[in-house]
Structures are given as structure tokens and as C-alpha cells.
C-alpha positions in Angstrom: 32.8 129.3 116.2 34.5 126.0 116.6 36.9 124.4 113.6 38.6 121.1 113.4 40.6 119.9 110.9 40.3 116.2 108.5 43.1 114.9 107.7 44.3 111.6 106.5 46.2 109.8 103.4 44.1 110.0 99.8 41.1 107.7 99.0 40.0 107.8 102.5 36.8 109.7 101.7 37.8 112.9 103.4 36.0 115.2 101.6 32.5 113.3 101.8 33.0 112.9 105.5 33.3 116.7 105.5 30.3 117.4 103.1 27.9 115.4 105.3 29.2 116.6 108.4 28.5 119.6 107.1 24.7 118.8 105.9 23.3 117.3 108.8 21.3 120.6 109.1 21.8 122.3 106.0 23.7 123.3 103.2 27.6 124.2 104.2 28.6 127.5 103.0 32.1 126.0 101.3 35.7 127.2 99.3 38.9 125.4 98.1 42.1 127.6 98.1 44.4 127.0 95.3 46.2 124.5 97.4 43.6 122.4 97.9 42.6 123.7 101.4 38.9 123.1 101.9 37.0 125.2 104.2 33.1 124.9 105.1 31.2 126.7 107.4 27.7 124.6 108.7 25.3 125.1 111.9 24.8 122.2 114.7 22.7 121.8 117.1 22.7 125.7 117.8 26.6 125.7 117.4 28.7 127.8 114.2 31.2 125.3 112.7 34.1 125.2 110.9 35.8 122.1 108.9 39.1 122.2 107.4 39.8 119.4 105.3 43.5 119.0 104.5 44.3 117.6 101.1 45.5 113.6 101.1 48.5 114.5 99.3 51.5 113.8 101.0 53.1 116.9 99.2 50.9 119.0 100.7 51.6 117.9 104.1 52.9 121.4 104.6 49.3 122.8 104.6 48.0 120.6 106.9 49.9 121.4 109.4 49.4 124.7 109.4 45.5 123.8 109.3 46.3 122.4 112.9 47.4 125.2 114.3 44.3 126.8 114.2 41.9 123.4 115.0 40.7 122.5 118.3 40.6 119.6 117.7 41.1 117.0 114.2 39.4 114.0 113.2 41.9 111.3 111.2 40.2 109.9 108.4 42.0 106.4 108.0 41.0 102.9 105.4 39.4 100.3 107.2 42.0 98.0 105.3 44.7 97.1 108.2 47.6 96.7 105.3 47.4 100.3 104.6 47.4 101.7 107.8 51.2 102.6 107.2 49.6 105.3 105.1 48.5 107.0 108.0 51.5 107.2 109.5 52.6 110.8 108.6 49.5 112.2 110.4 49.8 110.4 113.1 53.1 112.0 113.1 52.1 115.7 112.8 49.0 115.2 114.9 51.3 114.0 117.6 53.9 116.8 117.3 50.9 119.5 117.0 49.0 118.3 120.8 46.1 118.3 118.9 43.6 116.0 120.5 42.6 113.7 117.4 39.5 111.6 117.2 40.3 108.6 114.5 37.3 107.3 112.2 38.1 104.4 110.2 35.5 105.3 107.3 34.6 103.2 104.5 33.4 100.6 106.9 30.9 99.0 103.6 34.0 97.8 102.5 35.1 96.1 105.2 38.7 94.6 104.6 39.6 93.4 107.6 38.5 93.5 111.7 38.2 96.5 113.5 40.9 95.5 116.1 43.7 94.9 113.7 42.7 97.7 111.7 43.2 99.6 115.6 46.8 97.2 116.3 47.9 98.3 113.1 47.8 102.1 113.3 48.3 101.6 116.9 52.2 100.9 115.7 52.7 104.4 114.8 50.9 106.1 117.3 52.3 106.9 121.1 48.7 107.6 122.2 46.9 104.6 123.1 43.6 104.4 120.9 40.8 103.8 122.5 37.8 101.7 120.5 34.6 103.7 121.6 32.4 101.5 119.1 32.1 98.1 118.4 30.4 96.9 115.2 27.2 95.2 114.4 27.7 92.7 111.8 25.6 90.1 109.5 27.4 88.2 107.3 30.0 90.4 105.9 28.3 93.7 106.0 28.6 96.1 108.9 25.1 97.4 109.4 24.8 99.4 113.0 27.7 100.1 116.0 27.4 99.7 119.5 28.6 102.8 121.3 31.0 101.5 124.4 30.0 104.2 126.9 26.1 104.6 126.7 25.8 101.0 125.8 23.1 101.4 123.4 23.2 99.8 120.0 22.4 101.6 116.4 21.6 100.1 113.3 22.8 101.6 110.1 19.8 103.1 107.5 20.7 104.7 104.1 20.1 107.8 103.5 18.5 108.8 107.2 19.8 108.8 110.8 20.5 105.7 112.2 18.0 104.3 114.5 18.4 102.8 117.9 17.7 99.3 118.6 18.2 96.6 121.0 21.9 95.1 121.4 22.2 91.7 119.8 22.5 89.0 122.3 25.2 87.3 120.0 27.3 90.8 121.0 26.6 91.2 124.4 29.6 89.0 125.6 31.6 91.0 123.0 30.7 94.6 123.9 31.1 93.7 127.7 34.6 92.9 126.7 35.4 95.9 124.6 33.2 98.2 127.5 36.1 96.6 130.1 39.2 97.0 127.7 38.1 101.1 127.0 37.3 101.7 131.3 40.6 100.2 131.6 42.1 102.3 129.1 40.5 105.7 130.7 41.6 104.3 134.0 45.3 105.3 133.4 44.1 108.7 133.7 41.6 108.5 136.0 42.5 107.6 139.7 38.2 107.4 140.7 37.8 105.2 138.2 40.8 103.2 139.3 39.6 102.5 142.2 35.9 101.5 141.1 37.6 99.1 138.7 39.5 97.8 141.4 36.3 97.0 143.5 34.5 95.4 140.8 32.1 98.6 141.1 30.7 99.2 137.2 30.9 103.0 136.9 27.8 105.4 135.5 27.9 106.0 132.4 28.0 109.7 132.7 30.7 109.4 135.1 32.5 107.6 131.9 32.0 110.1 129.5 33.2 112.6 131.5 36.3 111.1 132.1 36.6 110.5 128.4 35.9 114.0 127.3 38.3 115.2 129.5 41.5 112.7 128.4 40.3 113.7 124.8 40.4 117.3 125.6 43.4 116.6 127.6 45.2 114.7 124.4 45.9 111.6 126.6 44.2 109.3 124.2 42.9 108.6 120.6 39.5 107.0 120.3 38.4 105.2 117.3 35.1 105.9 115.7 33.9 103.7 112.8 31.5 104.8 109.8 30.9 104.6 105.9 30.3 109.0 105.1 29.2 108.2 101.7 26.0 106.1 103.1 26.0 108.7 106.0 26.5 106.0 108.3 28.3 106.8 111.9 28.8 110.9 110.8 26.1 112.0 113.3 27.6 110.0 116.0 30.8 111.4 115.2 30.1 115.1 115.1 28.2 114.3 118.5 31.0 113.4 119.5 33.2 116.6 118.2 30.4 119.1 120.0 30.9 117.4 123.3 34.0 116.3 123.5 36.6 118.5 121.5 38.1 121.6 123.3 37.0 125.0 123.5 39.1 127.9 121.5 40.5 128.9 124.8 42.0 125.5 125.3 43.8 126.4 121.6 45.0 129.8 123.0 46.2 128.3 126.1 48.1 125.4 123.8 49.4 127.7 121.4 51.1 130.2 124.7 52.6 127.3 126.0 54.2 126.4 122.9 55.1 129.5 121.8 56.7 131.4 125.0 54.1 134.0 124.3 51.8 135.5 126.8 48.3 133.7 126.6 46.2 136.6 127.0 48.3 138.9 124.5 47.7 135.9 121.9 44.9 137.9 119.1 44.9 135.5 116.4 46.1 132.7 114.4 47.6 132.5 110.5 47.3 129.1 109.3 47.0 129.6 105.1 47.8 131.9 102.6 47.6 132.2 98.9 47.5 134.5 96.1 44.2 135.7 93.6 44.5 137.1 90.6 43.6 140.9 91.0 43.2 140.4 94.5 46.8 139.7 95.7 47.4 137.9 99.2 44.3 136.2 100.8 45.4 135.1 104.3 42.6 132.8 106.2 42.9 133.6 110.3 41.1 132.0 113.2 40.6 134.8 116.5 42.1 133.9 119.5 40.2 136.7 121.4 37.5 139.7 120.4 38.0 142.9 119.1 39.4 142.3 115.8 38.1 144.2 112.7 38.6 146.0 109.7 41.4 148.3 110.5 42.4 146.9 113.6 46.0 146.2 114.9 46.9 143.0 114.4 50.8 141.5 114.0 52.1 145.2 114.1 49.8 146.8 111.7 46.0 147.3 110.8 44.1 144.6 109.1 42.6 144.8 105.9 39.3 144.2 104.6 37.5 140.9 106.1 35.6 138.3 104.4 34.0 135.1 104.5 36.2 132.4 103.9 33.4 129.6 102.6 31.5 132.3 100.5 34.5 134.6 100.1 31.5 137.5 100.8 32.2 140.1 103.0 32.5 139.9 106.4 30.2 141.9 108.7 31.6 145.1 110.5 31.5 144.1 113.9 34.1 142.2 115.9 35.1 138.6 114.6 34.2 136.8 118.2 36.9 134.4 119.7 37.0 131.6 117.5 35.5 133.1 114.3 37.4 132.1 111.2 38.0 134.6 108.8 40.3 135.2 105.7 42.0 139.1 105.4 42.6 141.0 102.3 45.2 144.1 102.3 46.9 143.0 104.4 50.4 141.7 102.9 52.0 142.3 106.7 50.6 139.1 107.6 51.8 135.4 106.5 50.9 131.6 107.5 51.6 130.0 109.7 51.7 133.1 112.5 50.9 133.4 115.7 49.7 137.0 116.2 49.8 139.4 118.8 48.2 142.8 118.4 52.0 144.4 117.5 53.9 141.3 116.5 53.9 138.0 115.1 55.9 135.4 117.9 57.6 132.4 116.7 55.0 129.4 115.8 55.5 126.2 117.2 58.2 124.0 115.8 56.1 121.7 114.8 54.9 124.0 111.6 58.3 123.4 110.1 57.7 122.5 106.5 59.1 118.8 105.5 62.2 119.1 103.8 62.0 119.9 100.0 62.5 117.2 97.8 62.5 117.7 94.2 64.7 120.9 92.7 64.0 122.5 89.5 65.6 125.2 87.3 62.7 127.8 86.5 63.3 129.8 83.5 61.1 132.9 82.0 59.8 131.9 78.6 59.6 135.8 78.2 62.9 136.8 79.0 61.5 140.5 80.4 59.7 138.4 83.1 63.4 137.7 84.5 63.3 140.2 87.1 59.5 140.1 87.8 60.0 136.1 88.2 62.4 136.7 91.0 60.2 138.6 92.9 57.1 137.3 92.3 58.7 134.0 93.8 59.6 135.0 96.3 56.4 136.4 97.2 55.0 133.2 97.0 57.4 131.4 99.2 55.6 134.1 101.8 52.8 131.9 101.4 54.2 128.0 100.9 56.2 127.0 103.8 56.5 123.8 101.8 58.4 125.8 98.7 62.6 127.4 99.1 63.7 129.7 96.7 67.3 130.0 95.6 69.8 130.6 92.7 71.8 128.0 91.1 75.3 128.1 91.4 77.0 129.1 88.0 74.2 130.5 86.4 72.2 132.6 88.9 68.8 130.9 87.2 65.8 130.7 90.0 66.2 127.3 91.4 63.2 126.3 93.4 62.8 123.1 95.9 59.5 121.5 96.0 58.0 119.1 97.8 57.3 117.2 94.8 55.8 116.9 90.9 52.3 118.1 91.9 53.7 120.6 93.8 55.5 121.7 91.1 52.5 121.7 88.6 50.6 123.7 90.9 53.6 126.3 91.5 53.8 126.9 87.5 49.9 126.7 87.4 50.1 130.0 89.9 52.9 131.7 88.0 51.3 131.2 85.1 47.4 132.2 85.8 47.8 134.5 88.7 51.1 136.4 87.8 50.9 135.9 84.0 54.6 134.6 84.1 55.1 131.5 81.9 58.0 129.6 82.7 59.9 126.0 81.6 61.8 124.1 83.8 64.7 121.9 84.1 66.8 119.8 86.5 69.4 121.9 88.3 73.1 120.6 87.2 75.3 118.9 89.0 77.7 121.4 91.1 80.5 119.0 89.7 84.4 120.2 90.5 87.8 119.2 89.6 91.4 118.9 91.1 94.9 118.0 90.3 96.5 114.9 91.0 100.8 116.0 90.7 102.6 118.8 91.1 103.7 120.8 88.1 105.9 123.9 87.6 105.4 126.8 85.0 108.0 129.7 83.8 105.2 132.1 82.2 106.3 135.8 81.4 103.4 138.6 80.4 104.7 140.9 78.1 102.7 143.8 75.6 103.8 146.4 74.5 101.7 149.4 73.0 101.9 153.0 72.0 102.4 154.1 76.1 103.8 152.7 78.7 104.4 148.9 78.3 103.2 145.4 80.4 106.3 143.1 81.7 105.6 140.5 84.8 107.9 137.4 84.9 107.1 134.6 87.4 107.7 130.8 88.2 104.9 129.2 89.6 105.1 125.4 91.3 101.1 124.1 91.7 100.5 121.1 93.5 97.6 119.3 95.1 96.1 119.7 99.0 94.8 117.3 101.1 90.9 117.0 100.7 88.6 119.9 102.2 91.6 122.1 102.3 90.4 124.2 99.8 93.2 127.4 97.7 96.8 128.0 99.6 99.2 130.6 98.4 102.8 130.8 99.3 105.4 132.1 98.0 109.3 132.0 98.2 110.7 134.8 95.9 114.2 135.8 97.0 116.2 139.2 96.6 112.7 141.5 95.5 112.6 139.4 92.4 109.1 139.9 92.7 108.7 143.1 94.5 105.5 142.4 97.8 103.5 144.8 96.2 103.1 142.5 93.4 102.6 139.4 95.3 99.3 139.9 96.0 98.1 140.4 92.2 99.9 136.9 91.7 97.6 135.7 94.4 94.3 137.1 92.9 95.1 135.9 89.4 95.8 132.8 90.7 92.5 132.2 92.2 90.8 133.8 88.6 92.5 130.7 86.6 91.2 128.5 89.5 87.3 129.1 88.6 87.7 127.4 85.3 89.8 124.7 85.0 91.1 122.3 81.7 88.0 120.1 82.4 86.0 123.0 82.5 85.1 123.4 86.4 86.4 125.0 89.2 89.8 123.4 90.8 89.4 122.7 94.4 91.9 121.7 97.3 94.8 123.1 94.9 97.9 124.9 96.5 100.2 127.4 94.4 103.4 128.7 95.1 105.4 132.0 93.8 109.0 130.6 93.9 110.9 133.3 91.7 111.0 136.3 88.8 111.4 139.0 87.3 110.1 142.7 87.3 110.9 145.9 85.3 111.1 149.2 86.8 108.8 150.8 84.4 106.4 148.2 82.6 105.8 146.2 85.8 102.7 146.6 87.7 99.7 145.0 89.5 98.0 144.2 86.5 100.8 142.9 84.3 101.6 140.3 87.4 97.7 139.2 87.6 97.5 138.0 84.1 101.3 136.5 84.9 99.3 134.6 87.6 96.1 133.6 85.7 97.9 132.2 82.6 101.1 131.0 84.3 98.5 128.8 87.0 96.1 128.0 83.8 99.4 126.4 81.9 99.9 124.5 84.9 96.8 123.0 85.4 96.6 121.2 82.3 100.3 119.4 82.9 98.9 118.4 86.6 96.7 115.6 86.1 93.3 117.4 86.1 90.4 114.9 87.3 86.9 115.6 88.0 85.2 115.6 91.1 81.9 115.2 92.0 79.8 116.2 94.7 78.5 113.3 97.4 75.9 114.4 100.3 75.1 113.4 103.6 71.4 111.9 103.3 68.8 111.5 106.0 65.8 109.5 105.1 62.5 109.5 107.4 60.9 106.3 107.0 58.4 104.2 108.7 60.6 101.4 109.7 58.8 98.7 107.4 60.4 100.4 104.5 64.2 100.5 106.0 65.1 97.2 104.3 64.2 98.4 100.7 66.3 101.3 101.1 69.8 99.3 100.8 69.4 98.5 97.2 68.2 102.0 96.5 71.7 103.5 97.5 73.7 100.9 95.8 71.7 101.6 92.9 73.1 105.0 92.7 76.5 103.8 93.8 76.0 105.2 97.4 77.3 104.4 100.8 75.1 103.2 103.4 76.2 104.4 106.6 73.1 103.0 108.8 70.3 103.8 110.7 68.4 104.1 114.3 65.0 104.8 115.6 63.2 107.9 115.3 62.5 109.0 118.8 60.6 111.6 117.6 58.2 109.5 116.5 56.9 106.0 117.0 57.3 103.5 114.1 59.7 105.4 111.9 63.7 105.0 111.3 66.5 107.5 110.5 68.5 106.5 107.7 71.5 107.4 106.7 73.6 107.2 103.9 75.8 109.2 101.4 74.7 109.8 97.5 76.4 111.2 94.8 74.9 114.5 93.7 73.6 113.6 90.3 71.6 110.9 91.9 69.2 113.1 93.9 66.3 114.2 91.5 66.1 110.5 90.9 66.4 109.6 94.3 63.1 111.3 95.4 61.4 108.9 92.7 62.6 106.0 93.9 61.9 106.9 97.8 58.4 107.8 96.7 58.0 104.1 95.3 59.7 102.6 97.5 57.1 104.1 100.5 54.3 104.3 99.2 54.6 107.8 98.7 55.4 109.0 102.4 58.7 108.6 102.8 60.7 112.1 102.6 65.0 113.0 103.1 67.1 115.9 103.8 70.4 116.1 102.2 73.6 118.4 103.7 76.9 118.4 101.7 79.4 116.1 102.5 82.5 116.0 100.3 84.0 116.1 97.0 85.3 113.0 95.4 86.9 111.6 92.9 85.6 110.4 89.3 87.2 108.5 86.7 86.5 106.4 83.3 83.5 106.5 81.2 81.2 108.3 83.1 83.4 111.3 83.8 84.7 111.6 80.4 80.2 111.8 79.5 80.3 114.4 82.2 82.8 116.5 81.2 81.6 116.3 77.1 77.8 117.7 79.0 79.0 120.2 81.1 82.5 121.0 80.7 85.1 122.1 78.1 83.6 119.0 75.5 79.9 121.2 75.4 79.2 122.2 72.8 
């Protein structure tokens, strides 16, 4: 079996490309997964197929990754209008990064809203492989009705419903696809040195001697060629899938790819793990692609045997034999195994790092609506982090509640959607709070003496604290300068601790930071002293202090790195001045043509808005990763709300 994945921005008519691919000789055996993973399974031209097509959601961006790591080969489904080709971008990006070679079809092509070429120029700007036009259209009037292929040099005109049908090349076009025919040899002669030369002495090549040459850069992933069509009238999809059967790689091209990146050893390489999701009385479904033969109920695979096997378009069982090199699969059973994996028979090795999920976004506070889910929430996500790369799981700080990063709102719906229907966990959610902070801003000094007495032995610890503030990032210091056993050293250390207990709660209601306290005298009796008399002398003699230090709030202000395509670097500025941020600037993204790093520093609070307005601002593809930076200080009317939320004015 061969499998290639489609991929491309929403609206591009993905999924009809994939539907008549997989029709052109019958009905497609097909599934979605519950994140929106297509699969179908088809026959051509004496060939077993398999198409993944990726969802357009940017937030799912995750998934198609993974999708590539089990493709020979992908097709980019991209709008033939050249103003959105920006939309395209992030594929490009991850198609790039994966070495997967890519054959781009600008579909749509009955809507024509602009020329092929600047469609091409424009995607060509984010894009390090050269793209290669392998077609150029037949038009009349404003309608594209046939293509000219640029290697056989035959010309095909467009009929709806049925296969196109050849005819003779206008003589209007001839100039034009003699043109095109010299810019594509050209192209394939930067990889070619025999065709160099022919070019060079004004030989024309053979046509076969062209498509070889062109199968191989493809297979190669030296260059892009561009492929035009409109799927929903079937028009250019056999061409295309031609195209795929002669030209895309073999599975043992993948294998070799997937060593290299790795640092595994090719011929150890068994299989592939590129998606995984939950069913309800089923548990774990994880869809694999065989990198070599053998593999079968119960055998090893990633250190332990595999479950039971099935189809993944008609979810039916698989046979008993061996799943050939190739074969694409989904396992039951077998909860060792995760996506993305690359799978030896006793191990999973590292996957490229390419799979990498983008950077969650969006964090939410997920709360049981039953509180004796509590426990089974926990657990149950975590389980399903096993199987979203896109999805982190964590507890917020204070209140130990499941805090979950997403990639975004639909990703969110879809995460309570699988908690609710496959786990039976209903859950609400809220915004995480602020991890705001305070600190003193003078010194102050404090006589406090604990005394109680009850029916036994009796509590006395008498001490004279001085608390002052440190420099920023300095965090708790303790000294102390008791003279003549005032304090015996036993007891110093309880001082200490109950020190830093007053410290987690401050008069504003937050924990003090970058605050130093010194024991500078008192006193101790021989019989009602002892550690814990002298802890609560600490707590309560540091708490009294606070309050006649200045207390002021402090809030939390991150490092943030936005990944942008560099159109969209200039409407960022007003975006962090918006949330009263710093911009701190920006370079180019050598990881990737067409995009910019920037950077800039944003208050805390600002951060579940900030994905919003990112979104907006880039037409949905834009994405940042945020790192803690410092604590700093706030003042006036907007602490004084914040501290009446979330401090000691709550309610």
C-alpha cells in the first residue's frame, strides 16, 4: 500500500479532492477519527491506496504532522486566489521541516482569482523549494477549461463529470507553453548535470528523459511542482493521482528517511505511529503504517505484542496474515503504543523533531461538575495527552485544579466533547488566574513575643525581627544577629521556617517575594521555650511586619516569542502596547522562509487575550511561546481591582 497525506489551510476543498481521488475506480472504503483525521483506502490502476487528509484547522496542525510521518509523499491543497496564499504558509512550513516531497495543486481553478504565476510567486515567498509549474492552463474568456501538461506536451480540455479528453494545443498557447516548457527544463536542470549540458547546446531533450529527471528531484524533495485543477468538477484529479503513482516515493524511501532522521537503524525500523484517539468501550485506537513485514496480531512491536488489528477506513477486522510493508492499519489492545512513534520490534526511538507539537496557546482551568470525578479527571487526562501531542496537562499553582493548554477554542470543545462522551466526565472551565505576587517597599522592625499558657508545660519565645526588601529575583534571605544565646541556635532555625510560613500569604493576600528577614535579638525560657513556640514567634512577629513595610503587588510579566509570517510583524506593535507590553524586537526566522521571530514582554493577565488578538491579527496562523520573565511592580487603580478579586478584598 502507498499513503500520502492532503493537507492545506480550510476552504481549500481538501476533502473533495480526496473523495474523487479516491473514486476514480470505485467507492473509497473511508473513516474520520475524532480529531478530524480522515483516512480512505481506494484501488488505482492495480495499486492499494491510502489518503490522509489532514483537517484545515490551524489548531490541529499537530495532527498533521504526525500524518506526515507516515506519507510518502503529500499533496498541498492551496486557493487559486494569490492574496491568500499566506494561508498556506504553515504547511509549507511543516512540509519543509518533515522532507516530505510535496506536490502543490492550486484547486478551485472555476474560480479563477487571479494568474497561475502569481498565484506560484506568491507561495513561492514562503517556500525554500523552488516550485516548479508542470501545467499551464487553457483559457477562454475567464474560464479555465483544459491544461497543458509541460513535459509530454499534450494538451487536455476539461469535461464535467467524465475524464478529460485530449486535444490539440491551441496555437494562441504554443508561444506560451514553449516558454513555460523552457522555464521548468531550466528548473530540473539545477539538479540534473545531462540535462545541463543538452540545454546548454540548444539540444531539446526527450520527453521521457524529462520525466525521469522529474520523478527523481520529486522523489528526491529538490523541488515542488504545481499542479492545477477544480476537484469538485473532477477536473485535473486524474492527472494528479497519475502523477502520485509515478512519481511519489516508494515506502522504503520513507523507512530510509525516517533512519536518517532518527539515528535508528533502517532495517530495525518495523513501523510507524502517526494518530491516536480514544472510543468509547473500546479504549486507545492507534492507526500505524508498516515499515517492513511480519507484523500481526500478537507480534512484538515497540517492546510488547500488538493487539487486535483492523481496518482503519471500515474499522473491520483486519485479516490474520502479515500487514505487508506499507499497509496501514489501526491497533486495538495495545495501550504500549502512542503517536507519533517510530517503532522498532523492542522499542520506540525518538521521532523526528519535527513532530514537536506547536506551542499551546490558550489555558483553561477544568473543573469536575461531579466532584467524585476529581480523581478520575486527573487521570483520564492524562491519558489523553498520550494521544494529543497538541494538548499539556498541568496543575494551577494555588489551587492544584487541572489546568490544561490547548491549542485553541475548538481544540478545547473537542477536548470537553471527549471527556464528556467517551469518559462520561462533565467538566466547566475557566481562565487560569493570574500567578500575581507581592513585596515590600521599606524596612520595618517588630518586638513580637508568643506566650500560652495551659494546664502542662507552657509556650514562651521572644524575638525582634528587622524585615526589609531585596533586590529583584533575589528571592527569601535569613540572617540573624542574636548576641549572648538570647536566642539559643537550636531555635534559630524554627524562626527561619516560620518566617517563610508568614511569607506565603501576605497583607495583600499573595505570596511576598524578594523579602529578607533578620533575627537581631530575644528572649527564651528554660522551660516553656521550644521549637514550636519560636515558629509561631516567627510567623506572627514577620506577618506584623509586613503590613508596616509598604506591601505592593506584583505581577507577573513573560518573555514572548511570536512566529509570524513576516507580513504580519507590523501589526503586532500595537498589539503589545495594547496590553501595556514592551516590545523588544524581532529577526528572521531561519528556520523557515517568509516568517519573523518576535519578541516582546507581556504582562501575565494579558495572555488568554493575547492568543485572540494574534489569531486576528494573522489570519488565524500566527502562534507564541511564552517563558517567565520577571516580577514587577503594580500600582493605582488597577492593583487595588486586583487585589479586591483575588486577594484579601475577595470575598
Amino acid at each position: 500500500m502507498r499513503c500520502f497525506t492532503v493537507l492545506g489551510p480550510s476552504q481549500t476543498g481538501k476533502s473533495t479532492l480526496v473523495d474523487k481521488l479516491g473514486s476514480l475506480e470505485g467507492a473509497a472504503k473511508k473513516s474520520v477519527t475524532p480529531y478530524g483525521l480522515g483516512v480512505a483506502e481506494f484501488s488505482f490502476m492495480g495499486e492499494n491506496w491510502c489518503a490522509l487528509d489532514a483537517s484545515g484547522s490551524i489548531e490541529a496542525l499537530a495532527h498533521t504532522q504526525d500524518a506526515l510521518l507516515a506519507s510518502d509523499a503529500c499533496i498541498l491543497c492551496v486557493s487559486p486566489n494569490p492574496d491568500e496564499a499566506v494561508l498556506a504558509a504553515p504547511y509549507l512550513r511543516v512540509v519543509e521541516a518533515s522532507g516530505t516531497p510535496c506536490i502543490i495543486f492550486i484547486n478551485k481553478i472555476d474560480e479563477p482569482k487571479g494568474r497561475i504565476r502569481d498565484i506560484i510567486a506568491a507561495l513561492q515567498d514562503y517556500c525554500g523549494h523552488p516550485l516548479v509549474m508542470r501545467q499551464v492552463p487553457i483559457r477562454e474568456g475567464d474560464q479555465i477549461v483544459g491544461v497543458i501538461d509541460l513535459i509530454s506536451e499534450r494538451a487536455w480540455r476539461y469535461r464535467e463529470g467524465q475524464t478529460s479528453t485530449l486535444v490539440k494545443i491551441p496555437e494562441e498557447l504554443i508561444e506560451r507553453e514553449h516558454e513555460a516548457r523552457a522555464e521548468l527544463l531550466e528548473h530540473l536542470s539545477e539538479f540534473d548535470d545531462w540535462l545541463l549540458e543538452e540545454l546548454i547546446e540548444d539540444h531539446e531533450p526527450a520527453n521521457d528523459a524529462v520525466f525521469s529527471i522529474s520523478t527523481r528531484v520529486l522523489r528526491e524533495n529538490k523541488v515542488m511542482p504545481v499542479m492545477v485543477g477544480a476537484a469538485s468538477h473532477n477536473n485535473g484529479v486524474m492527472r494528479l493521482m497519475k502523477a502520485l503513482r509515478h512519481e511519489a516515493p516508494p515506502v522504503a524511501a520513507l523507512r530510509k528517511r525516517l533512519a536518517a532522521a532518527s539515528g535508528a537503524k533502517e532495517t530495525a525500523l518495523m513501523a510507524v505511529g502517526f494518530h491516536a484517539y480514544h472510543r468509547q468501550n473500546v479504549g486507545k485506537t492507534v492507526l500505524l503504517r508498516a515499515l517492513d513485514g511480519g507484523l500481526k496480531q500478537g507480534a512484538q512491536l515497540g517492546g510488547s505484542g500488538l493487539g487486535a488489528l483492523q481496518e482503519p477506513g471500515s474499522g473491520k477486522a483486519a485479516g490474520s496474515g502479515d500487514q505487508e510493508p506499507g499497509q496501514v492499519f489501526a491497533a486495538v489492545k495495545s495501550d504500549h503504543l502512542t503517536a507519533p512513534s517510530v517503532l522498532t520490534a523492542d522499542k520506540a526511538v525518538a521521532t523526528p523533531d519535527w513532530t514537536t507539537a506547536p506551542t499551546p496557546m490558550v489555558e483553561r482551568v477544568l473543573a469536575p461538575e461531579n466532584e467524585r470525578d476529581e480523581t478520575k479527571l486527573s487521570g483520564t487526562l492524562a491519558k489523553i495527552a498520550e494521544t494529543d501531542q497538541g494538548l499539556t496537562v498541568t496543575q494551577e499553582e494555588g489551587t492544584g485544579a487541572q489546568l490544561v493548554a490547548v491549542q485553541g477554542p475548538v481544540h478545547l470543545r473537542d477536548l470537553i466533547r471527549t471527556l464528556s462522551e467517551v469518559f462520561k466526565i462533565a467538566v466547566s472551565e475557566r481562565p487560569p488566574s493570574a500567578a500575581y505576587r507581592e513585596t515590600i517597599t521599606k524596612k520595618a522592625e517588630v518586638h513580637y513575643r508568643h506566650r500560652k499558657q495551659t494546664g502542662g508545660a507552657g509556650q514562651f519565645a521572644d524575638v525582634k525581627l528587622s524585615i526589609h526588601p531585596n533586590g529583584r529575583g533575589d528571592g527569601f534571605t535569613f540572617d540573624e544577629t542574636v548576641k549572648g544565646g538570647a536566642v539559643p541556635r537550636n531555635f534559630i532555625p524554627a524562626v527561619e521556617a516560620g518566617a517563610r510560613e508568614a511569607l506565603a500569604k501576605g497583607p495583600l493576600g499573595f505570596q511576598v517575594i524578594d523579602a529578607g528577614v533578620t533575627l537581631t535579638d530575644g528572649q527564651h525560657h528554660s522551660v516553656d521555650s521550644n521549637e514550636f513556640a519560636f515558629r509561631a514567634a516567627g510567623r506572627m512577629g514577620v506577618h506584623q511586619a509586613l503590613g508596616e513595610a509598604a506591601p505592593v503587588l506584583m505581577q507577573p510579566i513573560y518573555r514572548i516569542e511570536f512566529h509570524i509570517p513576516s507580513v504580519f510583524s507590523g501589526s503586532l506593535v500595537p498589539i503589545v502596547s495594547s496590553f501595556k507590553g514592551q516590545v523588544l524586537g524581532f529577526d528572521r526566522d531561519d528556520s523557515a522562509r517568509g516568517w519573523d521571530v518576535f519578541r516582546a514582554l507581556i504582562p501575565g493577565h494579558a495572555l488568554d487575550e493575547l492568543s485572540h488578538s494574534l489569531r486576528s491579527a494573522t489570519q488565524g496562523i500566527g502562534w507564541f511561546s511564552r517563558e517567565f520573565d520577571h516580577f514587577e511592580e503594580l500600582y493605582g487603580k488597577e492593583a487595588d481591582a486586583i487585589v479586591r478579586a483575588h486577594g484579601n478584598g475577595a470575598e
